[in-house]
NUVEXVO-799388 format. One line per 4 residues: their letters; for each residue x, y, z of C-alpha. Coordinates in nm, 4 decimals, always signed. Layout:
<recs>
a) X Y Z | ... .
</recs>
This chain:
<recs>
xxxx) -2.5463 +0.8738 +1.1995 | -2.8606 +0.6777 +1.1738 | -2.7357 +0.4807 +0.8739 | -2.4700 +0.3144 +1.0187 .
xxxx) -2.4301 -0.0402 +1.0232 | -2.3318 -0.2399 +1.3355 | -1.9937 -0.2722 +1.2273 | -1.9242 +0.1411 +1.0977 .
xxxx) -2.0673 +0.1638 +1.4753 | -1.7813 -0.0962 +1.6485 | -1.5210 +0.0979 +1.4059 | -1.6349 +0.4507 +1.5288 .
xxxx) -1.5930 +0.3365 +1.9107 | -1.2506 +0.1365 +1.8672 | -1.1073 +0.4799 +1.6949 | -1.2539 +0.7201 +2.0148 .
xxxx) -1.1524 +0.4720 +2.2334 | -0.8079 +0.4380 +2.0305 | -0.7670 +0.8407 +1.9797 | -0.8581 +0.9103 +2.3617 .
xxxx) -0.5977 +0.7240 +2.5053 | -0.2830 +0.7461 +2.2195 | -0.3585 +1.0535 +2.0620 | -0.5223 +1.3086 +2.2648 .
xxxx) -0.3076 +1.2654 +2.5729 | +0.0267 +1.3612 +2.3425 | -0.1548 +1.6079 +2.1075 | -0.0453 +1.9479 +2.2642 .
xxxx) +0.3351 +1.8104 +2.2973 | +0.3224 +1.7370 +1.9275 | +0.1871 +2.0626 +1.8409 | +0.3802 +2.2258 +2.0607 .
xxxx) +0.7369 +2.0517 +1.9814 | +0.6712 +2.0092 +1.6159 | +0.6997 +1.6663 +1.6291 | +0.5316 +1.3732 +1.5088 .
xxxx) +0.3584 +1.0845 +1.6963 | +0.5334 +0.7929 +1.5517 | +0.4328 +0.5167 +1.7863 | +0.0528 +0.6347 +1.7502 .
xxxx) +0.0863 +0.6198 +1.3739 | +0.2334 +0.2712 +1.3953 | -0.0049 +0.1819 +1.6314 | -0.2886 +0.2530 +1.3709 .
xxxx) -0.1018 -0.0505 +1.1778 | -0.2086 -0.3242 +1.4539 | -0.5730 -0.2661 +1.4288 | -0.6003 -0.2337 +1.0743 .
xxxx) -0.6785 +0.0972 +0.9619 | -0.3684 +0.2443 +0.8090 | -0.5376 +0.0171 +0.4661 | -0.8581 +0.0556 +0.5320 .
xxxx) -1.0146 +0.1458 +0.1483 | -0.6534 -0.0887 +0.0270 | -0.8025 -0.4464 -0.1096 | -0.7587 -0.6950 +0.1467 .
xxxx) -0.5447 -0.9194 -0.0499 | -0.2879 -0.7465 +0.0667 | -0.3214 -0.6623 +0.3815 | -0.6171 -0.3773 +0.3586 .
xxxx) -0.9564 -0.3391 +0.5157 | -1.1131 -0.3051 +0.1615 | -1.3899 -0.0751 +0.3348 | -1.5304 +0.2623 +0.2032 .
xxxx) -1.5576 +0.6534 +0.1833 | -1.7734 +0.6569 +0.5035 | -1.5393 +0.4238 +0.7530 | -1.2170 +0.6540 +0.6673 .
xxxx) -1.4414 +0.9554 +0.7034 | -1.5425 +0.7877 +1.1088 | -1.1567 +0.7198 +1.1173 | -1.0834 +1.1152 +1.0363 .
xxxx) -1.3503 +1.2572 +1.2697 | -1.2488 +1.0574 +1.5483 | -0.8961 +1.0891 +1.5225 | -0.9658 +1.4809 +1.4112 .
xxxx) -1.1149 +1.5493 +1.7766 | -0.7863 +1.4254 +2.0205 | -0.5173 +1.5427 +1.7253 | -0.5859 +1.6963 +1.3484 .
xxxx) -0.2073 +1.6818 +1.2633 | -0.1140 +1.3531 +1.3115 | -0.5020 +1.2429 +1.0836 | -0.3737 +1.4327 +0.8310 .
xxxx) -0.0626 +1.2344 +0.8385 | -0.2935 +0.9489 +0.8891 | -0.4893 +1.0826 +0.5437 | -0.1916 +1.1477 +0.3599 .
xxxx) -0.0491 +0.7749 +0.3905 | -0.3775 +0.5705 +0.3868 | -0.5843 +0.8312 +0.1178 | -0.3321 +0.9438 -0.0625 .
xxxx) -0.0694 +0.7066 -0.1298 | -0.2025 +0.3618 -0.0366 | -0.5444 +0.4147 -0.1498 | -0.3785 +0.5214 -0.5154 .
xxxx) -0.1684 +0.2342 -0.5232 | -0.4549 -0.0014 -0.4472 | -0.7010 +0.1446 -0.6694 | -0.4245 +0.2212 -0.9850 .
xxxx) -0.1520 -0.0106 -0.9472 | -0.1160 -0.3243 -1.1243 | -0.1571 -0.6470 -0.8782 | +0.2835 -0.6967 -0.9092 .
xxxx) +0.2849 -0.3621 -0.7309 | +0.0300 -0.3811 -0.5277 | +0.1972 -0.7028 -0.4073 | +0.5174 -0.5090 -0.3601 .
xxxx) +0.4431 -0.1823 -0.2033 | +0.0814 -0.2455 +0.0143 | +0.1764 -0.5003 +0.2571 | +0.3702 -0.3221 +0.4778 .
xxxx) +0.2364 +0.0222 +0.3955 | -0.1193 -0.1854 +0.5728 | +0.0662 -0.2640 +0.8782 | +0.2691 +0.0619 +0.9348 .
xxxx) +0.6212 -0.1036 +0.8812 | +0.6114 +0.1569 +0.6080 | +0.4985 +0.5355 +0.5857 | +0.3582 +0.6691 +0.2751 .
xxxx) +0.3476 +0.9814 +0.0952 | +0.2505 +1.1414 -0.2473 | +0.4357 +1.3935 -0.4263 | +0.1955 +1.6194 -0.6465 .
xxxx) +0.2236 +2.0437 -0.5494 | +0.5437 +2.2267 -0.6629 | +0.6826 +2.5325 -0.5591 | +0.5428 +2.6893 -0.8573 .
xxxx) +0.2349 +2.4917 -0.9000 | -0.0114 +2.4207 -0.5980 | -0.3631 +2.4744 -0.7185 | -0.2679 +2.4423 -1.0806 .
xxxx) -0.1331 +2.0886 -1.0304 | -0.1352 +1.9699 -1.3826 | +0.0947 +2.2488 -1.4547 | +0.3560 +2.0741 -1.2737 .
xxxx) +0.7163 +2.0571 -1.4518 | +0.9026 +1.7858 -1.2528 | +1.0210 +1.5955 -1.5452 | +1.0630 +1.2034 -1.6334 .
xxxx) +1.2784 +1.1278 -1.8948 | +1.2690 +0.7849 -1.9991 | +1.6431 +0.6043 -2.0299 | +1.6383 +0.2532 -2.1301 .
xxxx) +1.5018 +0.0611 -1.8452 | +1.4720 +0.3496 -1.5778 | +1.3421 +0.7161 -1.5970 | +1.5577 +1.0081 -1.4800 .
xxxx) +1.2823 +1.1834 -1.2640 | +1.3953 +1.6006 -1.1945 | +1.2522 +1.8506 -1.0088 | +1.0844 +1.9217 -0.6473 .
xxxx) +0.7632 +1.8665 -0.4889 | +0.6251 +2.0952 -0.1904 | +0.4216 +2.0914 +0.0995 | +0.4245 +1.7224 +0.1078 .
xxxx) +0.2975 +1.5765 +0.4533 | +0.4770 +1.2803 +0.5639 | +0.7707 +1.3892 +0.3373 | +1.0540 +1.2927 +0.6829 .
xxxx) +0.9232 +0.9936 +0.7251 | +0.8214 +0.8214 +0.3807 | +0.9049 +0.5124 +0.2940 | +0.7339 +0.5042 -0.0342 .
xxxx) +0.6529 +0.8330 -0.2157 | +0.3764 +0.8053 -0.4800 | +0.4976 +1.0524 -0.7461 | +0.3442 +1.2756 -1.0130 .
xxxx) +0.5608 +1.3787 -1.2936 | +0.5852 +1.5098 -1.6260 | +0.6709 +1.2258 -1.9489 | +0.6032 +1.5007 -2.2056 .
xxxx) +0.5369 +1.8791 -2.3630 | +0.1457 +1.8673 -2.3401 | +0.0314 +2.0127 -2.0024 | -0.1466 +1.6497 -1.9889 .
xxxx) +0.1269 +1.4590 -2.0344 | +0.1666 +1.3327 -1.6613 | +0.2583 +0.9474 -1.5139 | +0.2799 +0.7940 -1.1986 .
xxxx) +0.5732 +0.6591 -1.0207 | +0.6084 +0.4821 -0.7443 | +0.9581 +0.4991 -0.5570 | +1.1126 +0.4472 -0.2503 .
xxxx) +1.3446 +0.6738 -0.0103 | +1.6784 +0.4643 -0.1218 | +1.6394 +0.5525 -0.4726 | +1.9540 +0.7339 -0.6047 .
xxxx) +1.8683 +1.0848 -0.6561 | +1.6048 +1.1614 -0.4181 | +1.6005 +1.3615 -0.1147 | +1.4228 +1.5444 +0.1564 .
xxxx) +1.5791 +1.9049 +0.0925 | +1.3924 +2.0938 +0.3367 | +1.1536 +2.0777 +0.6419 | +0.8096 +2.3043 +0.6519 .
xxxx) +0.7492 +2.4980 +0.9556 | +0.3507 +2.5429 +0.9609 | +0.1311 +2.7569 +1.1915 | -0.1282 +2.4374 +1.2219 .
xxxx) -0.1170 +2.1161 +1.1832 | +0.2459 +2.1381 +1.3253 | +0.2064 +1.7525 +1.4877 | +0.2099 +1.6481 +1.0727 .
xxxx) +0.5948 +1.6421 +0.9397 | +0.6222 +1.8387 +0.5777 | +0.8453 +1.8915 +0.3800 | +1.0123 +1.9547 +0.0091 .
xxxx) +1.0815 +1.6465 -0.1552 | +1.3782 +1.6624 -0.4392 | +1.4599 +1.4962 -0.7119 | +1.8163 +1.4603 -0.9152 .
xxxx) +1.7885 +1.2795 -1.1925 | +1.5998 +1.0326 -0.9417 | +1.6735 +0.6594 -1.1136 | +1.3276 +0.5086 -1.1297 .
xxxx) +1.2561 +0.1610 -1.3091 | +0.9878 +0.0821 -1.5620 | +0.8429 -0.1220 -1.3591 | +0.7670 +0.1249 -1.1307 .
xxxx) +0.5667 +0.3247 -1.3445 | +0.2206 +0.3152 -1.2657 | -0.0304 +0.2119 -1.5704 | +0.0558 +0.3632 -1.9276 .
xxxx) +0.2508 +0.6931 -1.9684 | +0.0295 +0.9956 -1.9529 | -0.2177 +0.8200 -1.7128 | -0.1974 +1.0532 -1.4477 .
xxxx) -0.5138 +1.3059 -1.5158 | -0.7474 +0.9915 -1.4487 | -0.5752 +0.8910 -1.1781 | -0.5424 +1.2447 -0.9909 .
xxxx) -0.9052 +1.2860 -1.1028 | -1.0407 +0.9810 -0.9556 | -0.8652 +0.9736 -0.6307 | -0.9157 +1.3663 -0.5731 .
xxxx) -1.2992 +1.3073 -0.4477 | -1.2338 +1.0784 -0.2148 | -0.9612 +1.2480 -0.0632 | -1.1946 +1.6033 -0.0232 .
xxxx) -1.4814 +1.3659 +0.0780 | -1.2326 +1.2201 +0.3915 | -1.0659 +1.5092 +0.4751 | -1.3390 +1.6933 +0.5228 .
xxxx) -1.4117 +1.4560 +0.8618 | -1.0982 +1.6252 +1.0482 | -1.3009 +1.9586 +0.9718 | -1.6288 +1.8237 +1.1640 .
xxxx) -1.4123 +1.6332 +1.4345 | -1.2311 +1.9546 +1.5078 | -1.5462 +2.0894 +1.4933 | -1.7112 +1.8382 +1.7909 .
xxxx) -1.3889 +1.9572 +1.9720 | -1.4531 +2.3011 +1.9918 | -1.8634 +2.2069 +2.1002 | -1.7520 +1.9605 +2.3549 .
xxxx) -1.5240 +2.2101 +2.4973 | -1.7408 +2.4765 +2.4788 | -2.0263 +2.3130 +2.6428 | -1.7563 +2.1755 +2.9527 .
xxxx) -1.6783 +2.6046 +2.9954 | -1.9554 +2.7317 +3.0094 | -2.0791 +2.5033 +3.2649 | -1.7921 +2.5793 +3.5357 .
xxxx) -1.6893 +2.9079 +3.4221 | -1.8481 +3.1798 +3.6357 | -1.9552 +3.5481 +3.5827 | -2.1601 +3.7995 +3.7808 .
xxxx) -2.2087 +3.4979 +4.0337 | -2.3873 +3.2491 +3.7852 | -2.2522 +3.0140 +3.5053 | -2.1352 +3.0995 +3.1234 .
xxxx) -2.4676 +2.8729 +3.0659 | -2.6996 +3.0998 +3.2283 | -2.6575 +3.4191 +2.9640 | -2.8655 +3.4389 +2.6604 .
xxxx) -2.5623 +3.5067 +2.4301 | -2.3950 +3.2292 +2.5351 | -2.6713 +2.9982 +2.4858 | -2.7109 +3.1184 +2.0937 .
xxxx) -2.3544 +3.0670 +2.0130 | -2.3548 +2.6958 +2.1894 | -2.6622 +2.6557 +1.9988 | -2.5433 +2.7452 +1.6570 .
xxxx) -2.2345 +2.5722 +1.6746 | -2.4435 +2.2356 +1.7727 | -2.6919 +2.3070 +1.4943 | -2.3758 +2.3798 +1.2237 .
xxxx) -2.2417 +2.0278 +1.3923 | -2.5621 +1.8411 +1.3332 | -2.5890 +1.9730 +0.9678 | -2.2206 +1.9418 +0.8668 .
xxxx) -2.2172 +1.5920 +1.0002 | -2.5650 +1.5041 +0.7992 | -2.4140 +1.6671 +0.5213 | -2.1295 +1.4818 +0.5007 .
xxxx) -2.1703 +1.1385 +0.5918 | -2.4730 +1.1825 +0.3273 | -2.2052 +1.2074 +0.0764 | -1.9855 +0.9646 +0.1942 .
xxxx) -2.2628 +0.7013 +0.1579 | -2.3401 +0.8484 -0.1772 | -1.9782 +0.7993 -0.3021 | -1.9427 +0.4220 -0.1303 .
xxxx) -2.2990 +0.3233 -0.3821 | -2.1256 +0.4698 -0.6671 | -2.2100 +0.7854 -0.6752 | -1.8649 +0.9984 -0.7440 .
xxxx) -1.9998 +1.3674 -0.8079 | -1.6900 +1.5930 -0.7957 | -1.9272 +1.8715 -0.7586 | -2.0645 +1.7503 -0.4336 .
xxxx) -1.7060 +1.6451 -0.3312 | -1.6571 +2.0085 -0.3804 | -1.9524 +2.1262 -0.1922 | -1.8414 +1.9193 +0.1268 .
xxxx) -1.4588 +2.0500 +0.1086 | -1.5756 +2.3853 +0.0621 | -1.8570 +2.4375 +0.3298 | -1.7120 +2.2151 +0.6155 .
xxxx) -1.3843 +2.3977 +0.6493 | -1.4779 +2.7657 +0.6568 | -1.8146 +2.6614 +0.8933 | -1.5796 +2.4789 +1.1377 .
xxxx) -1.3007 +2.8186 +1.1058 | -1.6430 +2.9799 +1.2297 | -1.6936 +2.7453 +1.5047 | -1.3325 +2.7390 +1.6287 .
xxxx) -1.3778 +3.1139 +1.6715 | -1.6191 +3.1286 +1.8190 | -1.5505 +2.9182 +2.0585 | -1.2307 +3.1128 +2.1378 .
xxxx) -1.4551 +3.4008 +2.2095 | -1.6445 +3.2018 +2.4473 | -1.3488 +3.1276 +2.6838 | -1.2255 +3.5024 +2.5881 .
xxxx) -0.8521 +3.5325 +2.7168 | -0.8186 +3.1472 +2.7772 | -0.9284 +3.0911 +2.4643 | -0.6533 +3.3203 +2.3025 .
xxxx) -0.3835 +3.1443 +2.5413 | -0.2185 +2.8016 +2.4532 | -0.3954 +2.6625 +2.8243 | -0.6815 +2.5821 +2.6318 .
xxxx) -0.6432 +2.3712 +2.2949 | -0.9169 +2.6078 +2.1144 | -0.6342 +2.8224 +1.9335 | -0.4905 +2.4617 +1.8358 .
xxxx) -0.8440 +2.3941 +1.6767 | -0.8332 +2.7388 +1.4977 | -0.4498 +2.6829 +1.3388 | -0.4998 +2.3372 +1.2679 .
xxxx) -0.8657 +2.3836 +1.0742 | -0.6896 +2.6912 +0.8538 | -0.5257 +2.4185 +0.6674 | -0.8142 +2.2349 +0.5375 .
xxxx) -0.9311 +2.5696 +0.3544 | -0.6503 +2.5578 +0.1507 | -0.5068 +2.2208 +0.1423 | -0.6540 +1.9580 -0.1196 .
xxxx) -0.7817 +2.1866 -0.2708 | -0.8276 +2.5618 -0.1539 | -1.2084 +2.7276 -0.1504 | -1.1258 +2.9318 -0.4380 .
xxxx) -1.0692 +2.6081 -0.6299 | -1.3916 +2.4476 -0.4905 | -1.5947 +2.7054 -0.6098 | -1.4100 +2.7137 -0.9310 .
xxxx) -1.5414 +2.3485 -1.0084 | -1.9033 +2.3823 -0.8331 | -1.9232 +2.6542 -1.0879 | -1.8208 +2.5023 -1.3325 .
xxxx) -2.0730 +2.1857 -1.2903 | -2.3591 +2.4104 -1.2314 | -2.3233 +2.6706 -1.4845 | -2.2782 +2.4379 -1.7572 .
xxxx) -2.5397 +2.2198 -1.6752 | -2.7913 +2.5352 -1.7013 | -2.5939 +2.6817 -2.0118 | -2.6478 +2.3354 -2.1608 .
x) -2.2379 +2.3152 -2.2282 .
</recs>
């Protein structure tokens, strides 16, 4: 992007550079095996970017909206499971605990969540309550100097491997009534119950997490009870903002592979390059590349000087994802029967990109709030 700085520049080569040689290579295994790429994830630790919003005073990069967007399209090109792994420990549960957390907690928890010695996760869809979140009904019951947490969360990414589980949970009867916990895996009570079989993003371990009267101090209760709407709220943007760069990385995947075909692949004696129809779908899908890119970076340097629209948040989740299902298509209609076969990573692309249609957030729920924003503002509400 034109706008970047020197050092958003350095970042975006050390992550291609970093992603080309750990990720890419192992992607298709992953995907393949169902399995996750530990050592790459750990790996992420040593150059810094498994903190890199998390305030450096404990071990994070203290950087913004637009670096972990350059972290998610690079690593979104070689592997889009194991970035949203990479999105669910450093977005969702360190950048929570750095941004709500009181400084004893941040002390505790970030350190080695920043270098990878710990995996994070956070626990906020049930079985009965995805896009209605606040609905949830995993209870807390306070008891002295611990709460009894009960109940199950689902379709949470990292769940096998978390170390520390940032936790949503109900404290009382009003649907806003919701607190914030942060645990660990030792605490009495809690479990993994079950493992997620996915048809994308199948190089990203999920799971159900459980909860049995789960023994969780005060102390590790984050802010005052019935906190959580503001906190939810405030770290939702970001998180549709980021996310939204494994979208346009998958989507520079499918264009660079694209482009590579139809410059060796031969028919009636010429190259794929050569026919008109060809050209216009290469074309379109660089021109939807270019624009989703603009779009989004845009944004992200919008939301890192302060500006935190959840409409636009919105607008980026919703448009990115279902352009870049388009693309991925596409693409697999280029390459026709290889593209339908598991020799060429374009069906990968297709699976992997469903997700982010309907995870943090589905479109319906995008719209929802665009619609909400701009009808209100013209009914004067």
């Amino acid at each position: 992007m034109w706008f970047f700085t020197e050092e958003q520049k350095a970042l975006q080569k050390v992550c291609r550079d970093f992603a080309t040689k750990e990720i890419a290579p192992h992607a298709e295994k992953h995907d393949n095996d169902e399995t996750f790429n530990i050592e790459a994830f750990k790996k992420m630790g040593e150059l810094g970017l498994l903190g890199i919003t998390a305030d450096p005073e404990y071990g994070g990069a203290g950087l913004g909206a637009t670096e972990a967007t350059i972290v998610m399209e690079e690593f979104g090109k070689a592997c889009a499971g194991l970035t949203l792994s990479y999105l669910a420990h450093s977005m969702l549960c360190v950048n929570n605990i750095s941004t709500n957390a009181s400084e004893e907690q941040k002390a505790k928890w970030l350190p080695k969540l920043c270098t990878g010695e710990h995996i994070g996760c956070m626990g906020m869809s049930e079985p009965g309550y995805g896009s209605d979140a606040v609905g949830m009904q995993t209870k807390a019951v306070l008891k002295g100097d611990h709460y009894e947490i009960t109940g199950n969360k689902m379709w949470i990414t990292n769940a096998q491997y978390a170390d520390v589980i940032y936790l949503y949970a109900r404290t009382g009867e009003n649907k806003k009534d919701l607190s914030t916990f942060i645990l660990d895996k030792n605490t009495e009570g809690y479990s993994v119950s079950k493992e997620i079989h996915k048809m994308g993003m199948r190089g990203s371990p999920t799971g159900e997490l459980s909860f049995d009267k789960a023994k969780v101090p005060v102390s590790g209760r984050v802010g005052e009870e019935g906190d959580s709407i503001s906190h939810m709220m405030k770290n939702l943007d970001l998180e549709r903002i980021t996310i939204s760069g494994i979208s346009l990385g998958i989507a520079q995947a499918c264009l660079d592979q694209c482009i590579k075909y139809v410059g060796e692949r031969k028919q009636f004696g010429k190259n794929l390059a050569n026919f008109q129809m060809i050209q216009k779908m290469v074309s379109e899908m660089d021109a939807e590349t270019a624009m989703m890119r603009h779009f989004l970076y845009s944004t992200c340097r919008e939301y890192d000087l302060g500006v935190q629209d959840a409409a636009q948040a919105a607008r980026v989740k919703l448009q990115l994802p279902k352009m870049v299902t388009k693309i991925a298509l596409d693409a697999i209609q280029i390459h026709g029967g290889y593209g339908y076969s598991r020799e060429f990573p374009l069906e990968r692309y297709m699976r992997d990109n469903k997700l982010m249609e309907i995870g943090a957030g589905t479109n319906e729920v995008m719209i929802m709030i665009i619609a909400k924003n701009i009808l209100n503002e013209a009914l004067g509400k």
